[in-house]
Backbone as CSV, one residue per row, in Angstrom:
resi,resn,N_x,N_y,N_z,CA_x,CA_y,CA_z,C_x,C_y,C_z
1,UNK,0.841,-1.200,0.000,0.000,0.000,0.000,0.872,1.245,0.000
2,UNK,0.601,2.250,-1.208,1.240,3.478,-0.678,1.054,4.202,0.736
3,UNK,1.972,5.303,1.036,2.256,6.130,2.215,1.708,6.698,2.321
4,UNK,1.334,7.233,3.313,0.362,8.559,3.800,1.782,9.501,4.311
5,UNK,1.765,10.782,3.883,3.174,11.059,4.351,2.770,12.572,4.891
6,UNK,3.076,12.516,6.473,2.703,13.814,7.228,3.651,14.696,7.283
7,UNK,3.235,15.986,6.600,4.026,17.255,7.242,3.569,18.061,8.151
8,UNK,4.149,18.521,9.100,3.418,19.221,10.391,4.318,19.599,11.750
9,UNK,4.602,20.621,11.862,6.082,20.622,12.782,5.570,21.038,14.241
10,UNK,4.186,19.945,14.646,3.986,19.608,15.811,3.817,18.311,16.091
11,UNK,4.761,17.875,16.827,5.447,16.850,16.967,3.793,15.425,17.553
12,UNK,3.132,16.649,18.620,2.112,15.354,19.157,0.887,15.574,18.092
13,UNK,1.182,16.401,17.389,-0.242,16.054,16.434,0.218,15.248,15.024
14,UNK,1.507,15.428,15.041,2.088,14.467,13.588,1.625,12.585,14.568
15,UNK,2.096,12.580,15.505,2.004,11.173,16.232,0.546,10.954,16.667
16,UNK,-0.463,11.980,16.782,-1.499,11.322,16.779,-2.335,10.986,15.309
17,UNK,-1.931,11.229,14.032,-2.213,11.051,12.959,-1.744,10.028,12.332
18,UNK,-0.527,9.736,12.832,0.162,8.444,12.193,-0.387,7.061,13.236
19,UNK,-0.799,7.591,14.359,-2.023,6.691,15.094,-3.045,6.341,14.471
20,UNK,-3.513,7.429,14.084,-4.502,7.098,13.567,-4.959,6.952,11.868
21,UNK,-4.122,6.809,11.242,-3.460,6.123,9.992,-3.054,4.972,9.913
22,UNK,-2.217,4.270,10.657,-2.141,3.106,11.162,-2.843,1.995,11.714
23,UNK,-3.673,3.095,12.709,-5.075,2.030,12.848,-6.439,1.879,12.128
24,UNK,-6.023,2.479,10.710,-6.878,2.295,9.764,-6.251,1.417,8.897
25,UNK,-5.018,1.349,8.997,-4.195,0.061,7.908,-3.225,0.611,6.906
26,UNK,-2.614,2.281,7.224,-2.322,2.610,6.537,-0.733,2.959,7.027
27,UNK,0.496,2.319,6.156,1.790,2.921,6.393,2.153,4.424,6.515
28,UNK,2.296,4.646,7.932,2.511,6.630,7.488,3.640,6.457,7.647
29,UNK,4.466,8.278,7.130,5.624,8.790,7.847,6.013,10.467,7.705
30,UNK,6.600,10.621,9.040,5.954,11.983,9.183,7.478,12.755,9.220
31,UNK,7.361,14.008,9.040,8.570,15.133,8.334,8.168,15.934,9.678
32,UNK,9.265,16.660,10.260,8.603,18.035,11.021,9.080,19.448,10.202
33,UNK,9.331,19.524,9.158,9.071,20.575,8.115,9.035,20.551,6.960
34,UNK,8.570,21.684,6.077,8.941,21.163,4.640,9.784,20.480,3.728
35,UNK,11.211,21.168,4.752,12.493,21.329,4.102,12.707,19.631,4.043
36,UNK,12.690,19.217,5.579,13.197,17.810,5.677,12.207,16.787,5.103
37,UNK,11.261,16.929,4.436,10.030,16.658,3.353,10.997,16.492,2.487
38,UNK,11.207,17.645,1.651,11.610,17.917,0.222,13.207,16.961,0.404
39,UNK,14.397,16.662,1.262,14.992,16.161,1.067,14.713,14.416,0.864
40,UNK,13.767,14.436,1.367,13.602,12.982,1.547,12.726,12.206,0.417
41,UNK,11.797,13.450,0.014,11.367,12.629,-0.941,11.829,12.916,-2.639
42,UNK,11.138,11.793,-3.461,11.895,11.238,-4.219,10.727,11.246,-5.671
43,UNK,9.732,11.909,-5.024,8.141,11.620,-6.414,7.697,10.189,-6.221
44,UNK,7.706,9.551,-5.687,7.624,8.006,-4.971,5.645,8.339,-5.228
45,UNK,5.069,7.142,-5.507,3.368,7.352,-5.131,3.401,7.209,-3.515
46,UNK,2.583,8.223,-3.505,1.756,8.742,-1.863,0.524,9.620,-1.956
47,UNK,0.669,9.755,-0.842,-0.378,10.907,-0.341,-0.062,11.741,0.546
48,UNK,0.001,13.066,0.272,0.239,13.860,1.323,-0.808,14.496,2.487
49,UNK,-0.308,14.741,3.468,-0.946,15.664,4.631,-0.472,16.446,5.333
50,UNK,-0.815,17.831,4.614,0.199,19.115,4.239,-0.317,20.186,5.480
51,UNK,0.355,20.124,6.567,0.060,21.501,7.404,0.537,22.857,6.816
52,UNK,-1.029,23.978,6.551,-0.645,25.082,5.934,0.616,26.231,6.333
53,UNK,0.072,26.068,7.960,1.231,27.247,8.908,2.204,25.843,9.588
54,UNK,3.450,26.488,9.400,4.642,26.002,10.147,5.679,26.971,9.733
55,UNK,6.472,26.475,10.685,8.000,27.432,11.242,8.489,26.920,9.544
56,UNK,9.446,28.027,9.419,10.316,27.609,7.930,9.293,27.827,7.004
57,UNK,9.427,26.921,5.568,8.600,26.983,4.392,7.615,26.372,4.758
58,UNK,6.283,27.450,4.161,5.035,27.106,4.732,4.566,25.741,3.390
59,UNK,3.032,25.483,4.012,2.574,23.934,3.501,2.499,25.238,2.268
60,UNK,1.915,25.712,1.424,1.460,26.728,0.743,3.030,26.808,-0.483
61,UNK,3.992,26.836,0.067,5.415,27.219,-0.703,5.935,26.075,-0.986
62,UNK,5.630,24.561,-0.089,6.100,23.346,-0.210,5.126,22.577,-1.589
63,UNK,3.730,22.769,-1.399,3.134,22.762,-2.281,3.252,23.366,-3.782
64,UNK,4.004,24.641,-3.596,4.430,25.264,-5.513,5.572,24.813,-5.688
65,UNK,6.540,24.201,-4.573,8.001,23.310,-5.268,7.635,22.046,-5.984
66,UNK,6.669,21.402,-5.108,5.962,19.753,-5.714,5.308,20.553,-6.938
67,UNK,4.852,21.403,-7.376,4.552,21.937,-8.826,5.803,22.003,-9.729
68,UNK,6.550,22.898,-9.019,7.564,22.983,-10.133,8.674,21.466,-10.713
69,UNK,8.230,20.988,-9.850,9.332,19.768,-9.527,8.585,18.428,-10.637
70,UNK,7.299,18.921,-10.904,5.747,18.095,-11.893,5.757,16.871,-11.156
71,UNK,5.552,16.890,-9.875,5.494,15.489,-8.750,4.126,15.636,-9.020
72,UNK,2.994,14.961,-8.729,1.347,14.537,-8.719,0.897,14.160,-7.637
73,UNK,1.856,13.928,-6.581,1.383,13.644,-5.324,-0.119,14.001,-4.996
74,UNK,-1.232,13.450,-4.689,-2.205,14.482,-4.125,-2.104,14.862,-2.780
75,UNK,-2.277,15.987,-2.850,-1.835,16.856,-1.495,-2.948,17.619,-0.766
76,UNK,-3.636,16.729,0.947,-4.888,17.103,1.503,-4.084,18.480,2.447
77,UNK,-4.451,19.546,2.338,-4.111,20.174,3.107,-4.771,20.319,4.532
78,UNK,-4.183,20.720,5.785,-4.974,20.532,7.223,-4.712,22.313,7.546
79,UNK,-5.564,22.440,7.684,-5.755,24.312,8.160,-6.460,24.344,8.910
80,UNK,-5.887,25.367,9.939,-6.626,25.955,10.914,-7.955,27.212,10.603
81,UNK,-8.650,27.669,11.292,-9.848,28.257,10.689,-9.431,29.528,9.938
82,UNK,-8.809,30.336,10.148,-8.272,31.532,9.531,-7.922,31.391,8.247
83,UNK,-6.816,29.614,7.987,-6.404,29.049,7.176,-7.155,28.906,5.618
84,UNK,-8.346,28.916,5.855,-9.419,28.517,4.859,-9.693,29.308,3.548
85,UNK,-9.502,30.420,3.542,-9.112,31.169,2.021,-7.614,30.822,1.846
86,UNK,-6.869,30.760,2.135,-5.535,30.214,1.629,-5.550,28.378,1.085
87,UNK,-6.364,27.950,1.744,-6.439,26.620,1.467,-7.439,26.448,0.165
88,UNK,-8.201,27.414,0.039,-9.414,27.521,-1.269,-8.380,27.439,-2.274
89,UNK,-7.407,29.128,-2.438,-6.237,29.516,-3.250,-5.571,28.408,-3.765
90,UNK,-5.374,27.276,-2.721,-4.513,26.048,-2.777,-5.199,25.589,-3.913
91,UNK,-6.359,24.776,-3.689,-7.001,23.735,-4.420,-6.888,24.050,-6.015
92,UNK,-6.604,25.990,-6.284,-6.408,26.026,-7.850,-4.861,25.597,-8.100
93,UNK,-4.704,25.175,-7.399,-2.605,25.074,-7.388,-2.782,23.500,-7.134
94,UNK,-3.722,22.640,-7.402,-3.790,21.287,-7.497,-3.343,20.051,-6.326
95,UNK,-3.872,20.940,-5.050,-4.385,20.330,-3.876,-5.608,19.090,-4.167
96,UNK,-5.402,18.329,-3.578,-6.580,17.472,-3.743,-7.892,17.724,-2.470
97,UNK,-7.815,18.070,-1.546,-8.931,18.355,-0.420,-7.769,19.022,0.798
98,UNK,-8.708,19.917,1.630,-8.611,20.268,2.446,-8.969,20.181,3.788
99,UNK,-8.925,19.653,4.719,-9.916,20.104,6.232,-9.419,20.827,7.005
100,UNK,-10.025,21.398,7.921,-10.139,22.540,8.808,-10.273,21.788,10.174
101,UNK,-9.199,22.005,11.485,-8.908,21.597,12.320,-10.318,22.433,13.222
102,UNK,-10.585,22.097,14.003,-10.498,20.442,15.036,-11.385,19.969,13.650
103,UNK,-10.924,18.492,13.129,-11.473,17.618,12.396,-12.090,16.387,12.795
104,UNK,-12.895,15.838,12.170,-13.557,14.395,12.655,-12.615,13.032,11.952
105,UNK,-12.595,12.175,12.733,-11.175,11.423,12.156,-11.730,11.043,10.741
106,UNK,-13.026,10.692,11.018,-14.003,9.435,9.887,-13.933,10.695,8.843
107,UNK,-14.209,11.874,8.770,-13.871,12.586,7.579,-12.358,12.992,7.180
108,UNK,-11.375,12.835,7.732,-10.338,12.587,7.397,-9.900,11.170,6.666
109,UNK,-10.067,10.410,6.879,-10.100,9.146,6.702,-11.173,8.808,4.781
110,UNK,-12.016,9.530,5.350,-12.632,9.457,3.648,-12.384,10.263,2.846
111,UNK,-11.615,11.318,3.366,-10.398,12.135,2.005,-9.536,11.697,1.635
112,UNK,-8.688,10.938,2.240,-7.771,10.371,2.536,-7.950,9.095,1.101
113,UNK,-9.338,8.083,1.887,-9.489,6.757,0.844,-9.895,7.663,-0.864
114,UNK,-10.367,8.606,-1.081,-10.360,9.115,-1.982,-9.378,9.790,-2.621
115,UNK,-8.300,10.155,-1.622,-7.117,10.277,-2.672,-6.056,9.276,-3.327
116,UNK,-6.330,7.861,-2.244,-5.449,7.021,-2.528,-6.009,6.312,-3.660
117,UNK,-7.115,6.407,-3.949,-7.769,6.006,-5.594,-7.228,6.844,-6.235
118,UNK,-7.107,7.940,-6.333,-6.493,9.252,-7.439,-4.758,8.697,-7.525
119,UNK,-4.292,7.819,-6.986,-2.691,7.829,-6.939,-2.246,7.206,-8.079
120,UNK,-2.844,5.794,-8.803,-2.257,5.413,-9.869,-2.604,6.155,-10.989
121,UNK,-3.538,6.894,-11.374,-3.804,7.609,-12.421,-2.825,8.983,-12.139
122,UNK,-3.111,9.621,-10.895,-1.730,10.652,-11.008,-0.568,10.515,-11.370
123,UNK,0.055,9.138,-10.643,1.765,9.015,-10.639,1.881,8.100,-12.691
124,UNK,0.772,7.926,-13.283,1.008,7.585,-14.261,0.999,9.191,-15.692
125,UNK,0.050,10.039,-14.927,0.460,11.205,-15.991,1.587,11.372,-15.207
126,UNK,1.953,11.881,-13.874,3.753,12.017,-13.226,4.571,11.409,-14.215
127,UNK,4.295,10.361,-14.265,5.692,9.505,-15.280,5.438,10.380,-17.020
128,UNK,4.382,10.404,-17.438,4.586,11.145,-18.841,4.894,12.638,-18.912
129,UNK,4.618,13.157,-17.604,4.684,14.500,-17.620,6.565,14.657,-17.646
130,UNK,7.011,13.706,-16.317,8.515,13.649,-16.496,9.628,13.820,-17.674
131,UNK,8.380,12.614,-18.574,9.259,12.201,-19.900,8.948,13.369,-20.557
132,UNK,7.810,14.147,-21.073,7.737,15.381,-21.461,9.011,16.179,-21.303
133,UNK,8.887,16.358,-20.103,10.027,17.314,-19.731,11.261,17.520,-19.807
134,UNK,11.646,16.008,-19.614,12.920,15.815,-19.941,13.591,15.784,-21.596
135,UNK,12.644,15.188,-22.376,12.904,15.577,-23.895,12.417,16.701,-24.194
136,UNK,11.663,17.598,-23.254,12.026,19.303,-24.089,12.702,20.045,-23.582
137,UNK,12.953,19.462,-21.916,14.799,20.516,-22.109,16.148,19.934,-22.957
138,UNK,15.863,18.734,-24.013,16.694,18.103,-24.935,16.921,19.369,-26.631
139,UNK,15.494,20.214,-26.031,15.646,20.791,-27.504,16.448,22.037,-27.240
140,UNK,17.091,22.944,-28.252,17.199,24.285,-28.082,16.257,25.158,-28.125
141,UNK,16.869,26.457,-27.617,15.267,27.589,-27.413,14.874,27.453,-29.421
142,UNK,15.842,27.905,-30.036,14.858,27.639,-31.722,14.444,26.637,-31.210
143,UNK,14.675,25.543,-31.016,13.819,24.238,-31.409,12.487,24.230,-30.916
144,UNK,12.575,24.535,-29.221,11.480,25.041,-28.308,10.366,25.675,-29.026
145,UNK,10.640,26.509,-29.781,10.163,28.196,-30.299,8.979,27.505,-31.612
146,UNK,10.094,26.808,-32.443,9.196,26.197,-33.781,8.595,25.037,-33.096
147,UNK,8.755,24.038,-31.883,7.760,23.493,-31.126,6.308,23.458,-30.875
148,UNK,6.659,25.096,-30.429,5.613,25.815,-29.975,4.441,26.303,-31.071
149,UNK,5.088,26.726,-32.209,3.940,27.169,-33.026,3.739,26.064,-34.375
150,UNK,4.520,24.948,-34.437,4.029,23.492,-35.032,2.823,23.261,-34.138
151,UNK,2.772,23.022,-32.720,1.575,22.909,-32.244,0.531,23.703,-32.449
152,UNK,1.087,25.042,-32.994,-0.120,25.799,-33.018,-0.863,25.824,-34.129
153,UNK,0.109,25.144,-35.326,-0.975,24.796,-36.320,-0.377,25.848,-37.314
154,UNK,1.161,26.308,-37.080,1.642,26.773,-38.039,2.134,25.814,-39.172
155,UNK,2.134,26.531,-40.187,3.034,25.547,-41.627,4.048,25.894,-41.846
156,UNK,4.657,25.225,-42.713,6.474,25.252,-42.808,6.415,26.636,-43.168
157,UNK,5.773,27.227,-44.115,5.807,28.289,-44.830,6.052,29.726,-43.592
158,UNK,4.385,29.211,-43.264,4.423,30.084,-42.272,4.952,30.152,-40.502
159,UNK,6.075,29.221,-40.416,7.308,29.289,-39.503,8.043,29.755,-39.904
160,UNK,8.424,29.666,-41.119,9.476,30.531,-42.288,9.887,31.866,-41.806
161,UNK,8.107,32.540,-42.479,7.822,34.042,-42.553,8.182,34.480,-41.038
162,UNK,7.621,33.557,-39.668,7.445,34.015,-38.598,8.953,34.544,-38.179
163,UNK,9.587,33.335,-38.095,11.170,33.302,-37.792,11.659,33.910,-38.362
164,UNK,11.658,34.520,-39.711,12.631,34.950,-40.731,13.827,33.642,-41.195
165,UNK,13.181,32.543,-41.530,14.366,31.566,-41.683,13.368,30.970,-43.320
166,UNK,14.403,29.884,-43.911,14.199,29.251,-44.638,12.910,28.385,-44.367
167,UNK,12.427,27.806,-44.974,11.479,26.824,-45.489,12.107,25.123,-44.955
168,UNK,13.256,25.547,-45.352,14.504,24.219,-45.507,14.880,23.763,-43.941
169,UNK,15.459,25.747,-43.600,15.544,25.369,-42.360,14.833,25.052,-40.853
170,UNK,13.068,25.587,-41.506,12.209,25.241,-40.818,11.816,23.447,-40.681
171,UNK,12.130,22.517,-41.915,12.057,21.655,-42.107,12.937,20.877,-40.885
172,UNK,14.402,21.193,-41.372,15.424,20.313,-40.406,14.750,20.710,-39.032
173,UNK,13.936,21.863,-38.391,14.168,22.077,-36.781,13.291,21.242,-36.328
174,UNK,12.035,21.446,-37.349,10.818,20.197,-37.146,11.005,19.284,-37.112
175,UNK,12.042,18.270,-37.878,12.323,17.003,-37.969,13.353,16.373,-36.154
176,UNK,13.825,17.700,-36.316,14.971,17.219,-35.233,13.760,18.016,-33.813
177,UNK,12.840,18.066,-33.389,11.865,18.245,-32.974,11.517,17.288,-32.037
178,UNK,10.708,16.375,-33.310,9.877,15.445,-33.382,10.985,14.239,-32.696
179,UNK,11.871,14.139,-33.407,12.966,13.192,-33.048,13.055,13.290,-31.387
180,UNK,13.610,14.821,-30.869,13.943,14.594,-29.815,12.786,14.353,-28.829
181,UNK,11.366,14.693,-28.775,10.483,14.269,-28.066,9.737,13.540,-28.591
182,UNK,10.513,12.359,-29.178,10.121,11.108,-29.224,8.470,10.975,-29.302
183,UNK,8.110,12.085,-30.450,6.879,11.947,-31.121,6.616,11.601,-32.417
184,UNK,5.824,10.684,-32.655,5.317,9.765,-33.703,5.195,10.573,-35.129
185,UNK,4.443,11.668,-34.619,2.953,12.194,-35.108,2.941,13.518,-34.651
186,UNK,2.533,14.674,-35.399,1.871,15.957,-34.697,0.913,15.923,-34.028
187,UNK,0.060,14.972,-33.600,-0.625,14.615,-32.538,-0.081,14.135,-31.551
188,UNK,0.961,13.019,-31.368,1.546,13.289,-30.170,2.408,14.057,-29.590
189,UNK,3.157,15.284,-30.687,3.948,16.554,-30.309,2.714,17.364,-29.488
190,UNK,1.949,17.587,-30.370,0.650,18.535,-29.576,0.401,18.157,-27.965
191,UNK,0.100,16.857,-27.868,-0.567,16.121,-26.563,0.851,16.654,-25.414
192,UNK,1.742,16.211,-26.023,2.820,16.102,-24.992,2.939,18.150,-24.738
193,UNK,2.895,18.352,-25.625,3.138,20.050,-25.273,2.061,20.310,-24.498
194,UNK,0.731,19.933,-25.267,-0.092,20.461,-23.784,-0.270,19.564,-22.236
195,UNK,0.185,18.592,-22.208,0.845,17.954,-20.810,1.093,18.951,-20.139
196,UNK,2.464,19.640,-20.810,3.348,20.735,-19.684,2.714,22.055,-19.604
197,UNK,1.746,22.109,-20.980,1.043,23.322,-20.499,0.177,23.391,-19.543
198,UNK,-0.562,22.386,-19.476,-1.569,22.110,-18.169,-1.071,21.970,-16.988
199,UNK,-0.133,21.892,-16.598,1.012,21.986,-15.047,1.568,22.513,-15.096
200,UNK,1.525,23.691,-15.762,2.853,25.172,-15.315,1.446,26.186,-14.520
């Protein structure tokens, strides 16, 4: 079974959660800040349980590194009452649920079983989003550039005119393009570009 993995840099409320994670059947393990979070993990499938306020980098800043980083983790955030427009803010930054302390365990517990269904379909776009990424920092910024507007449904011609380049040499950037992100098809150049557009 994947992890339930607690951040929270109070020590008896991280241990009464992994209590009570455990005595639901579930492997936890708990961080007492972001920082020592972010060293440890690895994009591994889990689930997070993200305290908004803590000392150091808040749940809020730990949450836009797991963005930039294109991890999928789903991430329940735990906020205190004040917390609750910041935790809304969250959910457009691809939080999976939130609760608001003092909580009921049994509704913790059914956010929880609902995110751990969301984990193989996340950590499987995670893995394409990766490969995305990694074959388009393979291209150069030209390459990037005529990438960008091949998807958009430009033609050789008119990459030409755009760039101020050849026809010829619009040809070779497209070819060596396609090559490096290991796309078939201008349908799968498109798909994979909008992958990374949908997670920036």
């Amino acid at each position: 079974m994947n992890p339930i993995l607690i951040v929270d840099d109070d020590a008896d409320f991280r241990e009464s959660l992994s209590w009570l994670l455990e005595s639901a059947g579930y492997d936890s393990r708990g961080y007492d800040s972001a920082e020592a979070f972010l060293n440890a993990y690895q994009g591994e499938p889990a689930c997070l349980l993200l305290d908004v306020r803590m000392t150091g980098m808040s749940g809020l800043e730990l949450q836009r590194q797991l963005i930039a980083k294109a991890y999928q983790i789903p991430v329940i955030l735990i906020t205190g009452h004040g917390d609750v427009p910041m935790a809304v803010a969250a959910m457009k930054n691809q939080a999976f649920d939130f609760i608001s302390k003092p909580f009921d365990d049994e509704s913790l517990l059914a956010i929880i079983a609902k995110a751990v269904e969301e984990i193989p379909r996340r950590f499987e776009r995670q893995s394409d989003l990766l490969e995305a990424n990694r074959h388009w920092q393979a291209l150069s910024r030209r390459e990037q550039e005529v990438a960008h507007l091949v998807a958009g449904g430009a033609s050789n011609k008119g990459l030409a005119e755009t760039l101020g380049i050849s026809v010829k040499t619009v040809e070779i950037h497209r070819s060596r393009v396609m090559k490096k992100m290991q796309a078939g098809n201008l349908a799968e150049l498109i798909q994979k570009i909008n992958l990374m557009s949908d997670d920036a």
